[in-house]
Structure formats: structure tokens, C-alpha cells
BADO-523878 format. One record per residue: residue number from 1; residue in three letters; chain; x, z, y of N, C-alpha, C in turn. Coordinates in steps of 0.05 Angstrom, whole numbers, plus 32768, in hexadecimal, padded with zeros to 4 digits. Example, Ala and Ser with C-alpha at 12.3 -4.5 7.8 and 13.67 -1.06 7.14 Angstrom:
// residues 2
+-----+-----+----+------+------+------+-------+-------+-------+------+------+------+
:   i :  aa : ch : n_c1 : n_c3 : n_c2 : ca_c1 : ca_c3 : ca_c2 : c_c1 : c_c3 : c_c2 :
+-----+-----+----+------+------+------+-------+-------+-------+------+------+------+
:   1 : Ala :  A : 8108 : 809C : 7F8E :  80F6 :  809C :  7FA6 : 8108 : 809C : 7FBE :
:   2 : Ser :  A : 8101 : 808E : 7FD3 :  8111 :  808F :  7FEB : 8102 : 809D : 8001 :
+-----+-----+----+------+------+------+-------+-------+-------+------+------+------+
END
This chain:
// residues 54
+-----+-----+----+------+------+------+-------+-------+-------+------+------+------+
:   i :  aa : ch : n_c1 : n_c3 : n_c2 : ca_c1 : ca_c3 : ca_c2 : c_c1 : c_c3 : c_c2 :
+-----+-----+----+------+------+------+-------+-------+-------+------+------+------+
:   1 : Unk :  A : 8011 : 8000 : 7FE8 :  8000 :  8000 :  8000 : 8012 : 8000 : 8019 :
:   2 : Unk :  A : 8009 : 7FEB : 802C :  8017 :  7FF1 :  8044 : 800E : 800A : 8059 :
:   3 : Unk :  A : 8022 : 800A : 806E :  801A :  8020 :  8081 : 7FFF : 8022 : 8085 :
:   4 : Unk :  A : 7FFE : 8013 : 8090 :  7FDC :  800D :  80A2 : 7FCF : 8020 : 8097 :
:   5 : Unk :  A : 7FC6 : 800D : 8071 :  7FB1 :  801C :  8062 : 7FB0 : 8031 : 8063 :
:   6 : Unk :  A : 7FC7 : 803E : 8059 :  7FD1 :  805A :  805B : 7FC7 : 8072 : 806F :
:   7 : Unk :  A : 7FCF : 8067 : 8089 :  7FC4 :  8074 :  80A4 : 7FA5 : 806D : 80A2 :
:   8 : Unk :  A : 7F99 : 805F : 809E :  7F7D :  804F :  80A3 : 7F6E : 806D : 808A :
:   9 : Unk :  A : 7F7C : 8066 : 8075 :  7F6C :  807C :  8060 : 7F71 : 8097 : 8066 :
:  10 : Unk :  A : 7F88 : 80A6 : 806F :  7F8A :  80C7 :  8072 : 7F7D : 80C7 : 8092 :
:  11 : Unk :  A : 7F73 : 80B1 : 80A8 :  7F6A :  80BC :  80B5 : 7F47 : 80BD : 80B6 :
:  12 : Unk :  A : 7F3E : 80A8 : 8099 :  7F26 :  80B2 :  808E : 7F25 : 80C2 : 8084 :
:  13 : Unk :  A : 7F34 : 80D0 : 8072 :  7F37 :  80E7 :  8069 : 7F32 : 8106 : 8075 :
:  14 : Unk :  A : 7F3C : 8107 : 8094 :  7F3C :  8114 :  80A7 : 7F27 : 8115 : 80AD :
:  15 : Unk :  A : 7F1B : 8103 : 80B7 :  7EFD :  8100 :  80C3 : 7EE6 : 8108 : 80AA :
:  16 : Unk :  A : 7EEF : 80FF : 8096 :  7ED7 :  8100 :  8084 : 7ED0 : 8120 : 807E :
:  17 : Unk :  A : 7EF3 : 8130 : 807D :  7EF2 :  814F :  807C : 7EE7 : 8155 : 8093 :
:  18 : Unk :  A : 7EE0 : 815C : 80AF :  7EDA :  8163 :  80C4 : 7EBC : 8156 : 80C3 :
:  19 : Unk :  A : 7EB3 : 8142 : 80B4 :  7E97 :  8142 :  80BA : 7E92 : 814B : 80AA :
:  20 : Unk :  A : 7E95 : 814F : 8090 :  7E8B :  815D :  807E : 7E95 : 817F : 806F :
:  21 : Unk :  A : 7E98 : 8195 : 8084 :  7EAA :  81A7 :  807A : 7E92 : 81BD : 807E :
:  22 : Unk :  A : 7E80 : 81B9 : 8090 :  7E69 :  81D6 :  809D : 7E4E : 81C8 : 8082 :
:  23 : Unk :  A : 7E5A : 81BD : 806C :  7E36 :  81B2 :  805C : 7E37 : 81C2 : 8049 :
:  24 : Unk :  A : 7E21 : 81CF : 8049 :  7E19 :  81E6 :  8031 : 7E11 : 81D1 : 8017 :
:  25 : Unk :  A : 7E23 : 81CB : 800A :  7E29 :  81B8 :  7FE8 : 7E06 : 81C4 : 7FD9 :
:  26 : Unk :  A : 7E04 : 81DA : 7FDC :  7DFB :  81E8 :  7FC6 : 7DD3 : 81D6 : 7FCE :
:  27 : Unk :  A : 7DD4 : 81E2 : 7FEE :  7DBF :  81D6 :  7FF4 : 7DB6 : 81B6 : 7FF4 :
:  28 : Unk :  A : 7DCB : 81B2 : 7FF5 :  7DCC :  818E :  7FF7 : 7DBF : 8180 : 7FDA :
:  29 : Unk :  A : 7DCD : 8191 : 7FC3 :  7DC2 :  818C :  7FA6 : 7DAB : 818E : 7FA3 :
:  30 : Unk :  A : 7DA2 : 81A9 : 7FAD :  7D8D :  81B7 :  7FAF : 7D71 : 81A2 : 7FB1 :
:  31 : Unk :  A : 7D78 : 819E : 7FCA :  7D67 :  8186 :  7FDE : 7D68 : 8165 : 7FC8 :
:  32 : Unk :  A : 7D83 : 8161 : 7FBC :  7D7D :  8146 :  7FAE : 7D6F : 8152 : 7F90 :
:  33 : Unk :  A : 7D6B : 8166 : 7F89 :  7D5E :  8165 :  7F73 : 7D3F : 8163 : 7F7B :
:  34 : Unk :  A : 7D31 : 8162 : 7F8A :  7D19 :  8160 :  7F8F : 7D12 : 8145 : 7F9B :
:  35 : Unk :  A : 7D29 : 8132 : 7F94 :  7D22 :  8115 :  7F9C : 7D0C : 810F : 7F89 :
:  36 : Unk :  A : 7CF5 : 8103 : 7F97 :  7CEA :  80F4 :  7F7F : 7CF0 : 80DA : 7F73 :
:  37 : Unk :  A : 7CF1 : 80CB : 7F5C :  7CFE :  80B8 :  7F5B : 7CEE : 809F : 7F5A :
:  38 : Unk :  A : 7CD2 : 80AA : 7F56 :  7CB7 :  808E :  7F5B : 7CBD : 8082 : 7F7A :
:  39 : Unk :  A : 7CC9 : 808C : 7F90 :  7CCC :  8085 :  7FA3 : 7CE7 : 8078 : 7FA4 :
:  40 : Unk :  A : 7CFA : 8076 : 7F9C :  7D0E :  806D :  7F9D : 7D15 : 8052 : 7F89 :
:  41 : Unk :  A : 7CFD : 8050 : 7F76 :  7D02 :  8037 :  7F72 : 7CFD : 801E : 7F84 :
:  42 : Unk :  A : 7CDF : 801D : 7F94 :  7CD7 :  800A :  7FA3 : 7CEB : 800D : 7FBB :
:  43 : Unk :  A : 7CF4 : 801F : 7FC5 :  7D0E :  801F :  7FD5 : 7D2B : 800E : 7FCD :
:  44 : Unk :  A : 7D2A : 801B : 7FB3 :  7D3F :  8001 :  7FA8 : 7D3F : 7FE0 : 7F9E :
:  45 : Unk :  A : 7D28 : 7FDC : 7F99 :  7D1B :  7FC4 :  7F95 : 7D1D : 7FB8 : 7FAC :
:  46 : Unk :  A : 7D0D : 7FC0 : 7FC5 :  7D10 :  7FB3 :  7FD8 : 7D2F : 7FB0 : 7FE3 :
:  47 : Unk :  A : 7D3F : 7FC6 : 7FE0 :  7D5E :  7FC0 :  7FEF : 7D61 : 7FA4 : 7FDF :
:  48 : Unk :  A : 7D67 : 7FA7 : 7FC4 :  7D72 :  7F8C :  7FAE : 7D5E : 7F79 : 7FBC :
:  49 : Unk :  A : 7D41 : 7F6F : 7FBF :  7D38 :  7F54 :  7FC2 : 7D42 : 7F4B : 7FE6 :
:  50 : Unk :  A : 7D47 : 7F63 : 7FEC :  7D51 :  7F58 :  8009 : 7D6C : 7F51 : 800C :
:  51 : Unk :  A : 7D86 : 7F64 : 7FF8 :  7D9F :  7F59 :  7FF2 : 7D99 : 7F40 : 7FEF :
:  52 : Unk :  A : 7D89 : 7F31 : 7FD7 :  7D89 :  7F1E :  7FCE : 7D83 : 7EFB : 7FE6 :
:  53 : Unk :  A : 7D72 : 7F0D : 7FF9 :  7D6A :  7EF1 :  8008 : 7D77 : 7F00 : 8019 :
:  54 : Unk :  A : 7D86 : 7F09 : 802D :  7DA6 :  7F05 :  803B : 7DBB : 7EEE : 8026 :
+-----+-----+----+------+------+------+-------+-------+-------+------+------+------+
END
């Protein structure tokens, strides 16, 4: 890997720690286990038929 990448990835790295360091993990799971998933199919259906005609 050249420099660039290098600097380009540890200073995503940086940023990604500082936005994500105050998130309670525990609640976050919490909150995705009560996804329902009858809703997320026609959400995903529609992303794919619209990927498809882009």
C-alpha cells in the first residue's frame, strides 16, 4: 500500500473512533432485535428493482 492509502485509512479510523465512542452497543442491539422483518423485505425489494433500472 502506498502512503496516501495509508493516511486516507488511519484518518478514517480516527474519525470513525470519535463518532462512534459515547454509543451504548448494548442498547443499539437491543433496538435491532425488535426489527421487524415483514418490513424490510419490501424495503429491500424495492432498493434491488431500483439498483436495477439505474
Amino acid at each position: 500500500m502506498n502512503k496516501k492509502t495509508i493516511i486516507g485509512f488511519a484518518i478514517s479510523v480516527i474519525f470513525l473512533f470519535f463518532a462512534l465512542r459515547g454509543i451504548d452497543w448494548k442498547l443499539v442491539f437491543e433496538s435491532l432485535k425488535q426489527i421487524k422483518i415483514v418490513y424490510l423485505i419490501p424495503i429491500f425489494l424495492i432498493y434491488m428493482i431500483s439498483y436495477a433500472v439505474r
